[in-house]
PDB file of N, CA, C and O in Angstrom, chain B, residues numbered from 101:
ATOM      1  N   UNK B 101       0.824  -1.199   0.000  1.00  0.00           N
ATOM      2  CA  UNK B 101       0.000   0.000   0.000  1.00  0.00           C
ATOM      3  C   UNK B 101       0.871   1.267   0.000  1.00  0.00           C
ATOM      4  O   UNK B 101       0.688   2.326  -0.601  1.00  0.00           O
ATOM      5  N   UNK B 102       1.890   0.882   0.848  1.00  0.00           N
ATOM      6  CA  UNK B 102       2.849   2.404   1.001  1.00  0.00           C
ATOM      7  C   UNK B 102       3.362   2.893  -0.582  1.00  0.00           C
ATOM      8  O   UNK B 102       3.622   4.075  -0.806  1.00  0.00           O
ATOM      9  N   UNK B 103       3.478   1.764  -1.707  1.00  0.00           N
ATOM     10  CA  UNK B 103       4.236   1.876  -2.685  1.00  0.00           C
ATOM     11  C   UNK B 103       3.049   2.774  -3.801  1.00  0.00           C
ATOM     12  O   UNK B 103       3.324   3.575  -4.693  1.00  0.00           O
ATOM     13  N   UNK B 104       1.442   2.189  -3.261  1.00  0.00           N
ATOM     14  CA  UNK B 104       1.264   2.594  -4.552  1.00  0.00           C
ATOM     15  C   UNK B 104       0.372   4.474  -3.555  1.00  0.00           C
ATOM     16  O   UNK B 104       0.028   5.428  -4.253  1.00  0.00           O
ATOM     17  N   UNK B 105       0.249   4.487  -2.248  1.00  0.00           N
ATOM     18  CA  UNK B 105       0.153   6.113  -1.863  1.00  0.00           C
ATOM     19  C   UNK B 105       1.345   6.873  -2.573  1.00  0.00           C
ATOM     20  O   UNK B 105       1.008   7.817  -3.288  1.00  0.00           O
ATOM     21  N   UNK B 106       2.968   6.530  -2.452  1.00  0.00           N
ATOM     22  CA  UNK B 106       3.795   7.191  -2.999  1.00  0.00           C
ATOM     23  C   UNK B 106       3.664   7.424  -4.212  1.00  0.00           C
ATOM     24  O   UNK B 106       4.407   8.284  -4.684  1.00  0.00           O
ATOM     25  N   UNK B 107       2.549   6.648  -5.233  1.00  0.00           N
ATOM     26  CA  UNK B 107       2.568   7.014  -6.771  1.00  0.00           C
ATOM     27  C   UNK B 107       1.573   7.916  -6.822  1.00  0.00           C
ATOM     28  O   UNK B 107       1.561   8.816  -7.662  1.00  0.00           O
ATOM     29  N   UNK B 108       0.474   7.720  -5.752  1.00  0.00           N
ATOM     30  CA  UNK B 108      -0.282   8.783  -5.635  1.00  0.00           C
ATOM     31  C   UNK B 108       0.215  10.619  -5.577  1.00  0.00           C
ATOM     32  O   UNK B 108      -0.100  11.653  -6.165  1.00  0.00           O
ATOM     33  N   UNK B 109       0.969  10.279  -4.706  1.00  0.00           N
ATOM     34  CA  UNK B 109       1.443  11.091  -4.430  1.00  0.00           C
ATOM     35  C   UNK B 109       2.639  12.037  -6.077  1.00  0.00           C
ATOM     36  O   UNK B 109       2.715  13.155  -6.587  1.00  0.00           O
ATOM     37  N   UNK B 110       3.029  11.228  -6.184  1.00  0.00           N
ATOM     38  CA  UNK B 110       4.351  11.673  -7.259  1.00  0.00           C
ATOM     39  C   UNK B 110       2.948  12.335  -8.132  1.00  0.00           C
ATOM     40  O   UNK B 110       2.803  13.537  -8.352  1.00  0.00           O
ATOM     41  N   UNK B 111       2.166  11.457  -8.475  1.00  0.00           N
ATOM     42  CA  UNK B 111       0.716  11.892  -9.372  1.00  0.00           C
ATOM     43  C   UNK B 111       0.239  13.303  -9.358  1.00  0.00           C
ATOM     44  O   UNK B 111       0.113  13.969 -10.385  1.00  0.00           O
ATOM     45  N   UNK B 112      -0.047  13.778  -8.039  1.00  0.00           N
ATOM     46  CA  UNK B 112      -0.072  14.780  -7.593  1.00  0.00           C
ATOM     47  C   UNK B 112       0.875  15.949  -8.036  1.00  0.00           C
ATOM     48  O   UNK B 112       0.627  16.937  -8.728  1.00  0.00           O
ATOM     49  N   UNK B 113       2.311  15.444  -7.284  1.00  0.00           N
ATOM     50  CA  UNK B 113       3.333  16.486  -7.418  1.00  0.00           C
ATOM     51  C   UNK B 113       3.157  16.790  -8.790  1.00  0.00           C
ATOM     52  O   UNK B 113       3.124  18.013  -8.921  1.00  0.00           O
ATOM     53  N   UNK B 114       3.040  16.239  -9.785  1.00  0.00           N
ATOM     54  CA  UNK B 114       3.105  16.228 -11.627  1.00  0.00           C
ATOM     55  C   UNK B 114       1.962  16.912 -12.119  1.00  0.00           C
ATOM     56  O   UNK B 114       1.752  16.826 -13.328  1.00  0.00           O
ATOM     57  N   UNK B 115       1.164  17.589 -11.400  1.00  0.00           N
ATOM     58  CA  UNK B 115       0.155  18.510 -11.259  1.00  0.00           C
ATOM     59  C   UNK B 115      -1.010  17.737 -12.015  1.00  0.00           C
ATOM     60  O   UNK B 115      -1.710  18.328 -12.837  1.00  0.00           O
ATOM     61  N   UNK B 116      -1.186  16.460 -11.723  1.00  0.00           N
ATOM     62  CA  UNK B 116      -2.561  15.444 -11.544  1.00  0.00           C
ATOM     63  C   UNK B 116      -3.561  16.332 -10.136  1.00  0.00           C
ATOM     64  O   UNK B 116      -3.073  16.606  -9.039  1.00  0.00           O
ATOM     65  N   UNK B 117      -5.031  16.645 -10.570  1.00  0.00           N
ATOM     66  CA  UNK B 117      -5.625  18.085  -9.583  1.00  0.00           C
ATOM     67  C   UNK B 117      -6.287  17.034  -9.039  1.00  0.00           C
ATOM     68  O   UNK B 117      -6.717  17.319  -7.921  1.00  0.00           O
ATOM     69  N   UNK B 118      -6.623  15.554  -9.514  1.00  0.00           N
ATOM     70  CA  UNK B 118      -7.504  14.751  -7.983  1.00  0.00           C
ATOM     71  C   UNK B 118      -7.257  13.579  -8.482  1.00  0.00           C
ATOM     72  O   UNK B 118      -7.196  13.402  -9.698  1.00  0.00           O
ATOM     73  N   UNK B 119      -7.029  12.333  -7.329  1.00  0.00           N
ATOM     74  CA  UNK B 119      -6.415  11.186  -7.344  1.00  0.00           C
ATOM     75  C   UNK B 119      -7.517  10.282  -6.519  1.00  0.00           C
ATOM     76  O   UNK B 119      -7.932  10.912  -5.546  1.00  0.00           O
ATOM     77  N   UNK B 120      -8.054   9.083  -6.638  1.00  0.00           N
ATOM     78  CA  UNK B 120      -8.691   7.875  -5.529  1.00  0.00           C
ATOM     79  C   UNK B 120      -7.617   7.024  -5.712  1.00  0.00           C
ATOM     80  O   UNK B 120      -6.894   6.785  -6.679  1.00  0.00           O
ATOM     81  N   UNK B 121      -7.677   6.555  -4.392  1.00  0.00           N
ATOM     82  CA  UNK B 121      -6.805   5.375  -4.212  1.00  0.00           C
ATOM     83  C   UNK B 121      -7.752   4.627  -3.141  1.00  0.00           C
ATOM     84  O   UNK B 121      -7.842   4.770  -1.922  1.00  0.00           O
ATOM     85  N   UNK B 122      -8.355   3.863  -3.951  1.00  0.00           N
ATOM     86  CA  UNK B 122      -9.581   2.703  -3.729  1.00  0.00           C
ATOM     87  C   UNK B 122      -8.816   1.405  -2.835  1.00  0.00           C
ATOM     88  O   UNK B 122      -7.921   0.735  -3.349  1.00  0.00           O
ATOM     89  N   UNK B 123      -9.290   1.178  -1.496  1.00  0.00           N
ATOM     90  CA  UNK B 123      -8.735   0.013  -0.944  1.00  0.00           C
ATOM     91  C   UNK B 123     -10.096  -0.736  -0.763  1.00  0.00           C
ATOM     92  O   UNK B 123     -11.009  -0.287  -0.068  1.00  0.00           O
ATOM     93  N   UNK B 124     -10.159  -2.061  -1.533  1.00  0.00           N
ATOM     94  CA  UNK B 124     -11.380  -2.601  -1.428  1.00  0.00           C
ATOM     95  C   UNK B 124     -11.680  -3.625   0.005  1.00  0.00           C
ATOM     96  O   UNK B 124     -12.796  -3.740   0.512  1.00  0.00           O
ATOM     97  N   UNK B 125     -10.583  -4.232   0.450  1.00  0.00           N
ATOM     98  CA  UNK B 125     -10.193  -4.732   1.359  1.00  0.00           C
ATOM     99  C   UNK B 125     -10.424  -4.061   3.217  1.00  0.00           C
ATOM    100  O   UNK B 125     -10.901  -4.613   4.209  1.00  0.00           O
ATOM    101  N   UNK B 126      -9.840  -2.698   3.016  1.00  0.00           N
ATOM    102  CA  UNK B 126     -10.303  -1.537   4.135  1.00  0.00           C
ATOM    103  C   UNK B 126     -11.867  -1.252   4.162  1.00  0.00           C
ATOM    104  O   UNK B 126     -12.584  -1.011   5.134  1.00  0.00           O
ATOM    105  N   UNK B 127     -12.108  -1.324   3.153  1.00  0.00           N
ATOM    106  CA  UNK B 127     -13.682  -0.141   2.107  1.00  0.00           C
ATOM    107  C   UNK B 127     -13.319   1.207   2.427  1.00  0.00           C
ATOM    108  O   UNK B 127     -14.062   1.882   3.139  1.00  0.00           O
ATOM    109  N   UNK B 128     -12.083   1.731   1.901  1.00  0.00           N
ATOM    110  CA  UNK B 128     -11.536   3.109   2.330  1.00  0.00           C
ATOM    111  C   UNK B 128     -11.238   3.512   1.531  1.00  0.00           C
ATOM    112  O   UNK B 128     -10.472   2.821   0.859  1.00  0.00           O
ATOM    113  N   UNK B 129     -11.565   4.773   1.045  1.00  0.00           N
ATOM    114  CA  UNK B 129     -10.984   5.600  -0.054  1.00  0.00           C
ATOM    115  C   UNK B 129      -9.753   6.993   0.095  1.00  0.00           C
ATOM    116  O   UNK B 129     -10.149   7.840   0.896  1.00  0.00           O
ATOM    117  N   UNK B 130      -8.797   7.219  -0.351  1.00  0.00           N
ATOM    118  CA  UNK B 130      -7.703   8.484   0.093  1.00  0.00           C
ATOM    119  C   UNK B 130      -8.066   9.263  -0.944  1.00  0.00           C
ATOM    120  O   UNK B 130      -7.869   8.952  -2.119  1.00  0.00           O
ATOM    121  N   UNK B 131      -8.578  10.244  -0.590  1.00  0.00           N
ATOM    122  CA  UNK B 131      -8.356  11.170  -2.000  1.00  0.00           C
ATOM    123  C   UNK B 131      -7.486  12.098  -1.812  1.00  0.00           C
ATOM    124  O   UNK B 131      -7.305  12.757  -0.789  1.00  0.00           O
ATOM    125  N   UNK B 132      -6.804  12.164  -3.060  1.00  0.00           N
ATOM    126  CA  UNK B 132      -5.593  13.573  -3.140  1.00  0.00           C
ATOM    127  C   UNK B 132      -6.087  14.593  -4.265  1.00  0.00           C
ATOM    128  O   UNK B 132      -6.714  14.572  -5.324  1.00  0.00           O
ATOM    129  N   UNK B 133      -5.420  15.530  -3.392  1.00  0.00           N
ATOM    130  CA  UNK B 133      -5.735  17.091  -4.316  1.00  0.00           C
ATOM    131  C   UNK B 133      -4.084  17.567  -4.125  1.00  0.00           C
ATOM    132  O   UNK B 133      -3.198  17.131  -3.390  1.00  0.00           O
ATOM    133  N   UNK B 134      -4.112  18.838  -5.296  1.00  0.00           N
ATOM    134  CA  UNK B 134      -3.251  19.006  -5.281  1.00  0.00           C
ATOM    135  C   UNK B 134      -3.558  20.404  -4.442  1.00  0.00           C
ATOM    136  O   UNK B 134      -4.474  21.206  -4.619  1.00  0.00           O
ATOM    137  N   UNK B 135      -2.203  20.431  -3.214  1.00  0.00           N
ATOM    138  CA  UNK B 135      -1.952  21.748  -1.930  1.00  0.00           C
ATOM    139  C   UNK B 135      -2.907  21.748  -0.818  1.00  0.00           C
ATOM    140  O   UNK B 135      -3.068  22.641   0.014  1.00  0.00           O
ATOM    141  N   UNK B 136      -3.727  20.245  -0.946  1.00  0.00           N
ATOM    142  CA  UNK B 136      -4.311  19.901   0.318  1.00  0.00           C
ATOM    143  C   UNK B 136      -3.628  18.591   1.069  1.00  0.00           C
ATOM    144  O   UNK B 136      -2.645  18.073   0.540  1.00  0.00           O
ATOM    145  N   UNK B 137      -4.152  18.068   2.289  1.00  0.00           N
ATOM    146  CA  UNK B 137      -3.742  16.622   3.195  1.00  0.00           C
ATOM    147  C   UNK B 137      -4.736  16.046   2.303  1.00  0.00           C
ATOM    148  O   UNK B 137      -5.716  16.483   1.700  1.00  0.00           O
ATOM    149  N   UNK B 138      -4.023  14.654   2.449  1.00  0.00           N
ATOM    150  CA  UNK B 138      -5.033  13.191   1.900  1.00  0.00           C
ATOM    151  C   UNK B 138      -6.439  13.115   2.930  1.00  0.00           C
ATOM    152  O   UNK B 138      -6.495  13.467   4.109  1.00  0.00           O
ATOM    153  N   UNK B 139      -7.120  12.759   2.404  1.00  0.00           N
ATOM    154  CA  UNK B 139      -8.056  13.045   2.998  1.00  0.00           C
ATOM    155  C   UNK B 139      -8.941  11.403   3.122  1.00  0.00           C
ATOM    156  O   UNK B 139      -9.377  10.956   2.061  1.00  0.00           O
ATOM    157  N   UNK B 140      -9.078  10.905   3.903  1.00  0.00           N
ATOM    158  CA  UNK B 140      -9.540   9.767   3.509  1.00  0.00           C
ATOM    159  C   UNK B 140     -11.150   9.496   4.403  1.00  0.00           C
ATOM    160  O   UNK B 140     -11.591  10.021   5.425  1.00  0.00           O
ATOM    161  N   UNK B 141     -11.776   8.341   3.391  1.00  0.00           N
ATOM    162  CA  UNK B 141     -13.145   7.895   3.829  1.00  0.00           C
ATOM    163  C   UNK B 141     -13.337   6.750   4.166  1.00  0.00           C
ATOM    164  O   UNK B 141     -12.776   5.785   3.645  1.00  0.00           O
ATOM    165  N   UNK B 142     -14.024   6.705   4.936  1.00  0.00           N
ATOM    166  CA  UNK B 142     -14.691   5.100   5.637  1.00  0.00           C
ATOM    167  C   UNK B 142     -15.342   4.818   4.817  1.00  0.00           C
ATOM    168  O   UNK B 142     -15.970   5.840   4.543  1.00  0.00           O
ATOM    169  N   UNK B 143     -15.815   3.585   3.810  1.00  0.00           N
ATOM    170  CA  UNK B 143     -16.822   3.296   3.241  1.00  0.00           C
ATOM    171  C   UNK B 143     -17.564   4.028   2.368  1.00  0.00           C
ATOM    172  O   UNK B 143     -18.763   3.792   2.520  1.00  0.00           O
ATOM    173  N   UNK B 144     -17.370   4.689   1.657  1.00  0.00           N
ATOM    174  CA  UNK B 144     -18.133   6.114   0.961  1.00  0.00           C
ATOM    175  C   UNK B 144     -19.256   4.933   0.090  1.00  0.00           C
ATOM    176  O   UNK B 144     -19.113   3.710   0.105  1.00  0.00           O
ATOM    177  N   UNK B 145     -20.448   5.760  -0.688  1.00  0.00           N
ATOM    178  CA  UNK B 145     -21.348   4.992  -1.154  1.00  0.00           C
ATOM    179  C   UNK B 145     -21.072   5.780  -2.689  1.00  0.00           C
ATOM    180  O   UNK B 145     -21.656   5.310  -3.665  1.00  0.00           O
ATOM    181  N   UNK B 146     -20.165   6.993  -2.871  1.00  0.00           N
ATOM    182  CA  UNK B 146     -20.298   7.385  -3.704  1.00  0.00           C
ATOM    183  C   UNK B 146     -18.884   8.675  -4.034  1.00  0.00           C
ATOM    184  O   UNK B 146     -18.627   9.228  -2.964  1.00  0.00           O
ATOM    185  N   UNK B 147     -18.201   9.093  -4.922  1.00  0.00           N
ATOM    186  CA  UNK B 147     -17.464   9.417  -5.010  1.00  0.00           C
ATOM    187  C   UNK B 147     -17.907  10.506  -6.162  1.00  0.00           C
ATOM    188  O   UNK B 147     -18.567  10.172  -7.145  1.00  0.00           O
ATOM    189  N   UNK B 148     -17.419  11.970  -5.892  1.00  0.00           N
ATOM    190  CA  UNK B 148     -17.686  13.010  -6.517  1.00  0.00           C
ATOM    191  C   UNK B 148     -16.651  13.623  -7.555  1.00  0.00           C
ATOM    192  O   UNK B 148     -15.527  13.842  -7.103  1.00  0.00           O
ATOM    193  N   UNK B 149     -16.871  13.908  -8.796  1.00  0.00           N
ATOM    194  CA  UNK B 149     -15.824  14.515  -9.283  1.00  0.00           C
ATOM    195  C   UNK B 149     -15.363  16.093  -8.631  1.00  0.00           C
ATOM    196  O   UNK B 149     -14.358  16.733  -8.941  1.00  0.00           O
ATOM    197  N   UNK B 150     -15.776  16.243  -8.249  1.00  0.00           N
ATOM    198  CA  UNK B 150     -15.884  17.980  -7.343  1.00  0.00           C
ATOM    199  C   UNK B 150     -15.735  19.201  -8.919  1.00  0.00           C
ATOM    200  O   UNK B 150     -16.621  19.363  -9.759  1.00  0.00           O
ATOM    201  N   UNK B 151     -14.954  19.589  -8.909  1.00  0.00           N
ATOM    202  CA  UNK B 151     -14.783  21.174  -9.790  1.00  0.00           C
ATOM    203  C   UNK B 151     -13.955  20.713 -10.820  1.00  0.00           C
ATOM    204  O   UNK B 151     -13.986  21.307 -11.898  1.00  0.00           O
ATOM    205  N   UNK B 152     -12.969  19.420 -10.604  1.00  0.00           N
ATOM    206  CA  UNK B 152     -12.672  18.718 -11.441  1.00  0.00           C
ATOM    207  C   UNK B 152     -13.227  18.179 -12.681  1.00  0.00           C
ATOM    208  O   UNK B 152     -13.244  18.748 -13.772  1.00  0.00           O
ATOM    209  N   UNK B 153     -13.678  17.018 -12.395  1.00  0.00           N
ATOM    210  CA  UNK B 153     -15.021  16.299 -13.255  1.00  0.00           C
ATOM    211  C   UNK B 153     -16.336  17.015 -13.060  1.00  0.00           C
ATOM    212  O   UNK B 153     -17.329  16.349 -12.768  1.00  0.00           O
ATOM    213  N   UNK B 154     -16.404  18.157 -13.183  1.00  0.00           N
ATOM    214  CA  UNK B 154     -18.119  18.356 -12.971  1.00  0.00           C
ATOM    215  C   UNK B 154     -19.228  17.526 -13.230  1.00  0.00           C
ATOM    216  O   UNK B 154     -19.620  17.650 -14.390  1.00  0.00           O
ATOM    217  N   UNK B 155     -19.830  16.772 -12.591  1.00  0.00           N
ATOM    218  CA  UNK B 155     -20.950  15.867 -12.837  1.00  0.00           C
ATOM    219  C   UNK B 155     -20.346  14.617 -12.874  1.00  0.00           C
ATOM    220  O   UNK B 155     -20.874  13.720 -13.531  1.00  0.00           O
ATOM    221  N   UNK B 156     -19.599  14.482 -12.430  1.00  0.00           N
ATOM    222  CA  UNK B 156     -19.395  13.009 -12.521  1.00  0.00           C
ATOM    223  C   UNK B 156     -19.350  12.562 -10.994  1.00  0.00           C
ATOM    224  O   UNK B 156     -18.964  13.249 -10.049  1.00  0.00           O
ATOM    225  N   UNK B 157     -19.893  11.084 -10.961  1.00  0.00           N
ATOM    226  CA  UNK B 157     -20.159  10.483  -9.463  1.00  0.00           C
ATOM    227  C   UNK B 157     -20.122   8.939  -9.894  1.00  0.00           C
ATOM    228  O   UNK B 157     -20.618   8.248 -10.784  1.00  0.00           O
ATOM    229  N   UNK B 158     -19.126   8.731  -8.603  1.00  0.00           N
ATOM    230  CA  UNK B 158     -18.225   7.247  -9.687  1.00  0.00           C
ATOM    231  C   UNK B 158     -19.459   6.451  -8.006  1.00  0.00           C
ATOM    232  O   UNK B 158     -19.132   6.817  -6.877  1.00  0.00           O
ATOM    233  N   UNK B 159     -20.330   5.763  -8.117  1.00  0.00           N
ATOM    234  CA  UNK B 159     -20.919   4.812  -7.907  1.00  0.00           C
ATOM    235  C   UNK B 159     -20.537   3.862  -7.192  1.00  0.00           C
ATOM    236  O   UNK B 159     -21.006   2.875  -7.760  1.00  0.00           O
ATOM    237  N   UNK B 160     -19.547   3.252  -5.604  1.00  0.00           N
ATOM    238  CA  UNK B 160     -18.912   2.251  -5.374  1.00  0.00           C
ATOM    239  C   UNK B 160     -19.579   1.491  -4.295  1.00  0.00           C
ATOM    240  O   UNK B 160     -19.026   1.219  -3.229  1.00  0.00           O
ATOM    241  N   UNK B 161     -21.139   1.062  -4.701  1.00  0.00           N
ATOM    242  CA  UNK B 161     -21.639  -0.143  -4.409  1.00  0.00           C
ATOM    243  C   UNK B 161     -21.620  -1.160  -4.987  1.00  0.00           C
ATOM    244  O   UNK B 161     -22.227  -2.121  -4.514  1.00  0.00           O
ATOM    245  N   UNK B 162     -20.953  -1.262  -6.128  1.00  0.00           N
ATOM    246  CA  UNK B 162     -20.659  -2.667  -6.412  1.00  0.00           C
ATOM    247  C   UNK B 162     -19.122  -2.826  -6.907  1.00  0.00           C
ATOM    248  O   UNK B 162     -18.620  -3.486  -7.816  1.00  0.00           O
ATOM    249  N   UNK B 163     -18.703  -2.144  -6.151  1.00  0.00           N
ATOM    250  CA  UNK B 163     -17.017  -1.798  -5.830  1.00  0.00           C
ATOM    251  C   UNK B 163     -16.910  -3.031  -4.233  1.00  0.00           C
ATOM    252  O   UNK B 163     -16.328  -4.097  -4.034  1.00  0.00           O
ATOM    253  N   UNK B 164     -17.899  -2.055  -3.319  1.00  0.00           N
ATOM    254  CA  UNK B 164     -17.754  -2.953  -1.644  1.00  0.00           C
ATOM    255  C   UNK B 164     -18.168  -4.361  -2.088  1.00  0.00           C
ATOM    256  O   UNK B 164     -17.347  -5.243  -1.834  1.00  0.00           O
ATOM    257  N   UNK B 165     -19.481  -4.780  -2.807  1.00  0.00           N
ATOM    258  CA  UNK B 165     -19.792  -6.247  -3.258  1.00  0.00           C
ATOM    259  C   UNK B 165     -19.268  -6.988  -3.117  1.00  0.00           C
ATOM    260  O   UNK B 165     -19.634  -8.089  -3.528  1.00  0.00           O
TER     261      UNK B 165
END
């Protein structure tokens, strides 16, 4: 896990503006932005593109399944 947060991360630094790093195993999601902390979720039912993806909402109930 540490190997693939650090790609997250490099992702970021390379001015990638939002990152999931989906642990299906936890049911935890990290999201990265770029010039904020990782921010992570317990179980989310649903994942937002924010200002990024406008309108997009990635669906992860049959992600937990």
């Amino acid at each position: 896990m540490e190997e693939t947060q650090a790609k997250m991360q490099e992702y970021i630094n390379n001015q990638v503006k939002l990152g999931w790093l989906i642990n299906r195993k936890a049911r935890q999601v990290e999201i990265y932005r770029q010039g904020k902390l990782v921010e992570v979720l317990e179980f989310p039912t649903e994942l937002s593109g924010e200002d990024i993806l406008q309108g997009f909402i990635l669906n992860l109930q049959i992600v937990w399944e």
